[in-house]
N, C-alpha and C positions, 0 to 999 in steps of 0.2 A: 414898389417901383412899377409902376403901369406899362405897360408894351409901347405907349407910344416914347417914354422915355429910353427902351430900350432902345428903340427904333433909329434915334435920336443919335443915340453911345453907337450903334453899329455905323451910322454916316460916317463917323468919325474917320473911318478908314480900318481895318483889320491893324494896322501899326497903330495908330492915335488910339484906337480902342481896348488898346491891347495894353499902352502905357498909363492910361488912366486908372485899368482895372490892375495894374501893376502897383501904381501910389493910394489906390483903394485897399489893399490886401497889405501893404506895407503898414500902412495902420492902426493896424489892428483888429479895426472892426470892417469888413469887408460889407459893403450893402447894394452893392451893383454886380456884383460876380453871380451869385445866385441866379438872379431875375436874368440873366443874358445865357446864363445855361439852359436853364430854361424854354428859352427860343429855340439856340442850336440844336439841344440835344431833346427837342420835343420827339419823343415816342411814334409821334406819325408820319414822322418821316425817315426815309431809308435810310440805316445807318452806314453805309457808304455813301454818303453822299459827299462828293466830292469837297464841295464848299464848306461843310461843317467839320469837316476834316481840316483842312488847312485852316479854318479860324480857331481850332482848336491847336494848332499848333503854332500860329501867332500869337495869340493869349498867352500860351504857358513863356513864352520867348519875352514877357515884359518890357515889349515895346523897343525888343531889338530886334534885328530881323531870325525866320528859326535858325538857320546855319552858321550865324552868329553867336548864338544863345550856348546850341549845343557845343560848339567850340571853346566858348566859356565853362559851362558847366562841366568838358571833358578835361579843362584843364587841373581841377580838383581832384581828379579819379587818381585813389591809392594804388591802383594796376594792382591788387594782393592775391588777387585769382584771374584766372584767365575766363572759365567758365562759357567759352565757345559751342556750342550746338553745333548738332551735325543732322543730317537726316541720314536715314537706310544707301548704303550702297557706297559711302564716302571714305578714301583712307583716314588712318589715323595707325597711330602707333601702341605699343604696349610693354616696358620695361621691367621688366622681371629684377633689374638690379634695384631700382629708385622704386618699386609699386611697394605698399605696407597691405592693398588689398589687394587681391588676383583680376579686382574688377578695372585697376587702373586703367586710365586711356590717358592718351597727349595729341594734341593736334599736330599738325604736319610741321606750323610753323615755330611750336613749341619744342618740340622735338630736336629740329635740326636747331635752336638758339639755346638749349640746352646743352649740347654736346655729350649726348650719347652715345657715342660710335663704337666706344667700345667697353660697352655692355649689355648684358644679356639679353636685346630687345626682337620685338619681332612688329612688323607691319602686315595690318590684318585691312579686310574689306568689312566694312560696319556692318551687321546684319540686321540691328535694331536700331540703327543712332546710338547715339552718346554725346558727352559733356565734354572738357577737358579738364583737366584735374591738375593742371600745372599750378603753381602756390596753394594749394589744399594739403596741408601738413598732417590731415587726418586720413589723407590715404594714400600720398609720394614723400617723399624724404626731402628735406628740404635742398640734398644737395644737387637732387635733379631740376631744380627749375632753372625755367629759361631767365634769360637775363631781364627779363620786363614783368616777372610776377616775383611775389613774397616780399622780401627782404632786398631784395638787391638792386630796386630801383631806388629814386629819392623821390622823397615824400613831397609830397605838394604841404603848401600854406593851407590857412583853413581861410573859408568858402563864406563871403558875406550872409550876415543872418536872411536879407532879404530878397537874395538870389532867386531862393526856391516858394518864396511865398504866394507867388500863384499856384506853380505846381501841388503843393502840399493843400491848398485849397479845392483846388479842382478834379483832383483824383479821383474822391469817391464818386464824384458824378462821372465819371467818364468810366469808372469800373462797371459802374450801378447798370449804365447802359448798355453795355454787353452781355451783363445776366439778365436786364429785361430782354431784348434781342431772344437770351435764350426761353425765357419762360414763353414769352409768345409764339415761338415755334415747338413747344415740347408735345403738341397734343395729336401730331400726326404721327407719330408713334413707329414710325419706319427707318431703315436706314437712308433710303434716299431722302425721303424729306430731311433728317438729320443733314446731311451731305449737300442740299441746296441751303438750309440755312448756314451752315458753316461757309460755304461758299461768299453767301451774301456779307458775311461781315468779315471778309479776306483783308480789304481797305482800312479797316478798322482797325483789326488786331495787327494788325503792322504797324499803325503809327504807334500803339504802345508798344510795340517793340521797339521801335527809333527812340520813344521816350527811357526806355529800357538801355539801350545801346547808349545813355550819354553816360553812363559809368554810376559811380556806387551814390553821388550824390541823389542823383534824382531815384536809381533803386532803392534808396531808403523812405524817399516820400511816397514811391507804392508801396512800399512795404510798412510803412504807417497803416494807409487807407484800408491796405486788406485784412489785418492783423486787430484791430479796434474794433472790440465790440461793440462799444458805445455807439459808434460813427453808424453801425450796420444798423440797430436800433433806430438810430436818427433816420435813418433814409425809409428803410422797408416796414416799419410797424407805424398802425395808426394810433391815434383816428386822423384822416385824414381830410383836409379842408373839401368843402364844395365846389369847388374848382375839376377844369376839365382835368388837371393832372392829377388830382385827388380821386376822382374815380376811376380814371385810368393804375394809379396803384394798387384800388381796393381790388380790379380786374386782375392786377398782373399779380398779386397774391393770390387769389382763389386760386391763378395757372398752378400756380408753385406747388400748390399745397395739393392741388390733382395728381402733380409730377411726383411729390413724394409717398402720395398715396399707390400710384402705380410700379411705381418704381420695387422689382422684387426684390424679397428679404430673406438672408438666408434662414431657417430653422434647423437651430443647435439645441444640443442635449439641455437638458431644464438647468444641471447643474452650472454650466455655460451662460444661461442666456443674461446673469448678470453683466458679463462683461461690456462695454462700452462697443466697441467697435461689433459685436451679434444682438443688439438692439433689435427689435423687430421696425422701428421706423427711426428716421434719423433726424438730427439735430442741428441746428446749424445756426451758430453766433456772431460768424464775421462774414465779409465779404468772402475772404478767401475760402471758409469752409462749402460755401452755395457756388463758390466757380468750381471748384474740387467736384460736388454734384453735378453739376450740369458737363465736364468735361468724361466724368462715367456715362451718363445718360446719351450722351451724345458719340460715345466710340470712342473716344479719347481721338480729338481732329487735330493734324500733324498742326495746324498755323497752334494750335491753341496747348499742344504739350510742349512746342518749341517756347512759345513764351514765357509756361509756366519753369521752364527748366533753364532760360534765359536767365531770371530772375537769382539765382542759387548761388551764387558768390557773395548774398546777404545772407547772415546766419541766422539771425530773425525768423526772416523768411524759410529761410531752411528746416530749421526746426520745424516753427508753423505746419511749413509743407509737409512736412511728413509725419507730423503726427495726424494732420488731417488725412494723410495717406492711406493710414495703417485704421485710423475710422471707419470709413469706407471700402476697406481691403475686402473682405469678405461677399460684398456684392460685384465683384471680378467674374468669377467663375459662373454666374447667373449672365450678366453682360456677356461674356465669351460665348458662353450658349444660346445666345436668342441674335447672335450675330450673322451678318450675312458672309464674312468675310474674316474669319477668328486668326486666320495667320498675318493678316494688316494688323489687325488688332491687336493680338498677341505680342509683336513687333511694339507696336507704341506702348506698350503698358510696360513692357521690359525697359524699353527709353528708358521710362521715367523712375520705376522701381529701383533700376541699379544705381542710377546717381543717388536714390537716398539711403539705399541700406547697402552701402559700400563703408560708410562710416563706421568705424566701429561702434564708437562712442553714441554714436546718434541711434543705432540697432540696438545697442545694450541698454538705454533707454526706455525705447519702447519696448523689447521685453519685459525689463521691471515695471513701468508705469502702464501699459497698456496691453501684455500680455500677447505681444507678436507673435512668441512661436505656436501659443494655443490657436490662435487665429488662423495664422497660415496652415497648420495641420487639421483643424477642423474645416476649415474651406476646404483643402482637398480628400478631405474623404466624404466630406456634405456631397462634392463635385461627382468623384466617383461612386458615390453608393447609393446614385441612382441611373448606374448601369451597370447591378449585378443580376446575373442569373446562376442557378444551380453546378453546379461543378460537373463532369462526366469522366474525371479519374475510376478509375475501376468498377466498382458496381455502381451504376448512378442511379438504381432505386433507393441504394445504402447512404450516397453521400449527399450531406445535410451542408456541407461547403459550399459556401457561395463567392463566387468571385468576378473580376471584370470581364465584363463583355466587350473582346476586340474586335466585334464589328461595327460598332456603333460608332455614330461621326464622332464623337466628342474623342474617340483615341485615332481612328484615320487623319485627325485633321490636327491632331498634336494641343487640342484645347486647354489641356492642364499644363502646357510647358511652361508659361509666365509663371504657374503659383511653386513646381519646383526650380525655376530659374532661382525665381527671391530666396525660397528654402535655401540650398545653395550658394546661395552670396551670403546670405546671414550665418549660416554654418562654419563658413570660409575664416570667419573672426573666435578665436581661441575662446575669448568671456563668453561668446554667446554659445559655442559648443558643449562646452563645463557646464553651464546652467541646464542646456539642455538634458544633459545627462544624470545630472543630480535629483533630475524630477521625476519621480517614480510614474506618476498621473502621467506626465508628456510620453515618456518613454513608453507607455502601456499603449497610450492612444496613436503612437507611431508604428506601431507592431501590427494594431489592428487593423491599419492601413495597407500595412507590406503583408498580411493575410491575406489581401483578397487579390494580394497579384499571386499566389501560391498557386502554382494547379494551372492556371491560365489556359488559356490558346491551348485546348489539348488536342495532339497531332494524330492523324488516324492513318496507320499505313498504308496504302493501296498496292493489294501483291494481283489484281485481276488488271490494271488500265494504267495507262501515264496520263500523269498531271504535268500537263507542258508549262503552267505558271504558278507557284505558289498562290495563293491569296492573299488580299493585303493586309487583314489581318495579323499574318505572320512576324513584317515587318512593323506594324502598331508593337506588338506585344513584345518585341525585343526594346525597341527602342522604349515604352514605356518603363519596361525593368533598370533598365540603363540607366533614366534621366532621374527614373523618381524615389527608384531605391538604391542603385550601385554609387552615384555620385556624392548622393547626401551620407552613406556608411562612408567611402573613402574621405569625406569633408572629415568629418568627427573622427574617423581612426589618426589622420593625422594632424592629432592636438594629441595625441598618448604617448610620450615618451617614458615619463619619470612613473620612478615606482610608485609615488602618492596617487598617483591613475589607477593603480591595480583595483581599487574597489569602484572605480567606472567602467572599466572595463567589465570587472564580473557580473555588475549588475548588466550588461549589457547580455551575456552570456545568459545569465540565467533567464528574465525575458525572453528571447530566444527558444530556451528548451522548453519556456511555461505556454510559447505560444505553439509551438511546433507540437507538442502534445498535445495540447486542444484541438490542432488542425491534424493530424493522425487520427484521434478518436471522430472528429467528424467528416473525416473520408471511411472511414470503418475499417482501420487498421489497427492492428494492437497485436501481442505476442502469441495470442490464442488463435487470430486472425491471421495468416499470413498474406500479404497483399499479393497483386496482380495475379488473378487464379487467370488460366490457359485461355480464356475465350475474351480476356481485355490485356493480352501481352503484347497485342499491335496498337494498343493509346499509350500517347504517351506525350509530356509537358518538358518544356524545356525550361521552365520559370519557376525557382525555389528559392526565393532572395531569404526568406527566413534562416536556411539551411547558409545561404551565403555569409549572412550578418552571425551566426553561430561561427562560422569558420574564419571570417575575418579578427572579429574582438578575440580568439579563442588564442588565436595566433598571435594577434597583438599582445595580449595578457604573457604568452609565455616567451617570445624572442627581444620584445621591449622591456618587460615589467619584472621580468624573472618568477613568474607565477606557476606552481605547477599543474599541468595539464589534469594530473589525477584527483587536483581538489576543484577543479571545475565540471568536468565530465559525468555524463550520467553512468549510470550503470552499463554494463557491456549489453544485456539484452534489449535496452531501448538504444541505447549506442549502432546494434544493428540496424533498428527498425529504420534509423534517421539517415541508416550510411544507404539508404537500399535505394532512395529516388535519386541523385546522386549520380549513383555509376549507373542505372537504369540511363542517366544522360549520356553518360560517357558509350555506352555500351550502343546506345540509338546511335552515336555519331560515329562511332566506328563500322559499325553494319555500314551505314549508311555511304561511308567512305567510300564500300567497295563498289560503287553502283556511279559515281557520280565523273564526272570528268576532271580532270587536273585543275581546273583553274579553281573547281568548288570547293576541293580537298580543305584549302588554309579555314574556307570557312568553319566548314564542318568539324574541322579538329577543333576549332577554338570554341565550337561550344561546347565541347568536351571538356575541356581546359579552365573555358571560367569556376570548373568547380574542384 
């Protein structure tokens, strides 16, 4: 079909042109749709351009007008999830009676057409976004939904075959052209340039969100185009014709394959690096797995996580999405690091992580087939263990410990909170906790993590001068212990109740006393050694989560499990060794008491107290 033929078809009128290539695509064999895409969505032209936006959205309308169309196609929608987006800062609700995860949300208007008033709920200010999760039976109860999702609405008729058969034609082209969009801007390698090209195709990525918003019909025919290998094959591999669009593809591959080449990888232990998602370079088959790249590469841009998370009341999709997720999972923490801006960021990746691994069923999953939790726990110690430096507990010629460094940006600026965020919602699901526990490897390579928060932040008295401000460090190195070792032990201790627990729990214990021993002998303590000699009794750490996770399972074992304390414990003389840093806490926070003013008291006690 020659351009002067298109030329021809576009006179027609955006309507006439629209119903022809409507009775062309009903046919079967579609031969004008192509060659007219073609024109609109030629590459050198801006892809907001106002005019190829709305022919774009009179085509997909076959020849009725779009607010027509869409009213049509909304009249098929099964309402089965609600699936509402939110950005940062927006109410939403959270129902502790109806939630199956602790990640639930409910939109404002789900909430009050639910009637939840009197149950356990509470109304929070979003900090990251979120979804809504009203008719999602895999993480609320079906008896909380509101009256317009699940079950409780009535079912629509089903949807002429030739409804959607522009749509489902036109899709890959209209995707395709938002990953070239991004390949052509990937090579300025900035946040701002990222941030004007996102910019520029603001027009864009909204009309697929309208196309998005006409309900699950037309979500199904994105959810074809991006999910189809084949179709990705079709579009982006050659060889491609002589034609001006034929070189311009062979151009916008060479981008892509720059982008993946630059794009950093993490490096994992040898034994690891077979796993799919620690690849050293990455792979990519459908459309949706190269939107997934380019939405890392680029910061993950609010218009472009809203759409992808728009999309998620298809289950297709769903899946899809998150196993390309959990692919790509491990280059987060390099992203987070080369950002200009890691708490926006941080923010948008949490968006998007919690709506997919609040599932259970969908996390337990990817554990078994893709090995989530090795991933998520080698990303953060990849993350952190490259800001250790030497320890300075007691003699620091002697100690051979290495631990985090709380001055460095990556803990002021809370860069690791996305990767224990996810740890923590995945924890939060009973199957995924039990596996976790049962893994000798996991559980070793999660100890060796909480080893390097041991010792941390070590405090130096000042009995010559006043320090009129802490440093910020201080508060890095609590809140670190907090988020990335206190939360995920209280995750896992509460899934222990029954006595069949008792040999997870131990092993939990004894990991504990195997690692707390290696970390005594390499601060250079031992029974022959007695620690803190007189001239290092003003250092001093307030950070021993080892010491914690021994005291918590220890307990759990014996008031849950009916286990006795005497077949877990070591012997009384390392028993000592282990009780000594400890009350050394206890003991700093009571001196300390007497010096400080009443309002700092409740502090100061309580970190006595955490242990």
């Amino acid at each position: 079909m020659s351009n002067s033929t298109v030329q021809v078809l576009m006179k027609k009128g955006k309507r006439g042109a629209a119903a022809y290539i409507h009775a062309d695509c009903a046919s079967g064999l579609p031969q004008h749709l192509g060659p007219l895409l073609d024109v609109l969505l030629n590459p050198s032209k801006a892809i907001d351009e106002w005019e190829t936006i709305d022919w774009c959205r009179w085509l997909l309308a076959g020849g009725r007008t779009p607010d027509e169309f869409s009213a049509v196609v909304r009249s098929y929608d099964k309402h089965d999830k609600c699936g509402l987006v939110w950005i940062p800062r927006v109410v939403a609700y959270r129902c502790r009676t109806c939630g199956i995860s602790p990640c639930m949300s409910i939109c404002r208007e789900c909430f009050h057409r639910g009637d939840h008033s009197t149950h356990d709920f509470n109304m929070f200010l979003s900090q990251a976004g979120g979804a809504c999760d009203c008719g999602d039976n895999s993480v609320m109860k079906e008896d909380g939904f509101c009256s317009n999702h699940g079950n409780k609405c009535p079912r629509p008729g089903s949807a002429p075959a030739e409804l959607l058969c522009v749509a489902e034609a036109m899709m890959p082209r209209l995707i395709l052209r938002l990953l070239q969009h991004f390949r052509e801007n990937s090579d300025g390698g900035s946040s701002d340039n990222y941030r004007v090209a996102v910019q520029e195709c603001e027009g864009y990525v909204q009309m697929l969100m309208e196309f998005n918003n006409m309900g699950d019909l037309m979500r199904s025919a994105m959810t074809k185009a991006l999910i189809n290998p084949q179709m990705y094959r079709n579009l982006v591999e050659g060889p491609f014709p002589e034609t001006e669009y034929g070189r311009y593809m062979a151009d916008s591959n060479r981008m892509y394959e720059r982008a993946l080449e630059s794009f950093p990888a993490p490096d994992p232990p040898d034994e690891f690096r077979h796993l799919p998602a620690l690849a050293p370079r990455l792979q990519h088959k459908t459309l949706l797995e190269e939107f997934i790249f380019w939405t890392f590469k680029y910061e993950f841009p609010q218009n472009v996580v809203c759409l992808l998370l728009n999309m998620l009341p298809d289950q297709d999709y769903k899946e899809n999405l998150t196993r390309t997720f959990v692919l790509h999972y491990a280059r987060i923490p390099l992203v987070l690091e080369g950002a200009a801006d890691p708490d926006t960021l941080s923010n948008r990746v949490v968006h998007m992580s919690v709506q997919l691994f609040s599932n259970e069923a969908l996390a337990l999953h990817c554990v078994h087939q893709l090995h989530l939790l090795h991933v998520m726990v080698l990303s953060l110690r990849l993350m952190m263990g490259r800001i250790l430096v030497r320890n300075s507990l007691h003699e620091p010629a002697a100690n051979r410990h290495r631990v985090i460094d709380c001055t460095e940006r990556l803990m002021k600026e809370h860069c690791y909170w996305p990767l224990v965020s996810d740890f923590n919602n995945v924890l939060s699901h009973r199957s995924v906790a039990l596996l976790f526990l049962q893994d000798d490897a996991l559980v070793d390579m999660w100890f060796d993590f909480l080893a390097t928060l041991q010792g941390m932040n070590v405090n130096v008295r000042e009995t010559m001068g006043h320090i009129e401000f802490e440093p910020s460090s201080y508060y890095a190195a609590f809140s670190c212990e907090l988020e990335a070792a206190a939360y995920p032990m209280w995750s896992v201790v509460s899934h222990l109740h029954a006595p069949e627990h008792a040999p997870l729990a131990a092993r939990i214990v004894r990991a504990a006393l195997t690692h707390l021993g290696s970390w005594l002998t390499a601060v250079g303590v031992s029974a022959s050694r007695p620690p803190a000699p007189r001239a290092h009794a003003l250092h001093a750490s307030f950070h021993f989560p080892l010491h914690r996770y021994l005291a918590a399972f220890l307990c759990a074992a014996v008031r849950e499990m009916r286990v006795r304390a005497a077949d877990l414990l070591p012997p009384a003389d390392q028993l000592a060794l282990l009780a000594h840093h400890p009350l050394r806490v206890q003991v700093s926070a009571l001196k300390l008491y007497d010096y400080y003013p009443f309002m700092d008291k409740c502090v100061l006690l309580g970190i006595g107290h955490i242990f």
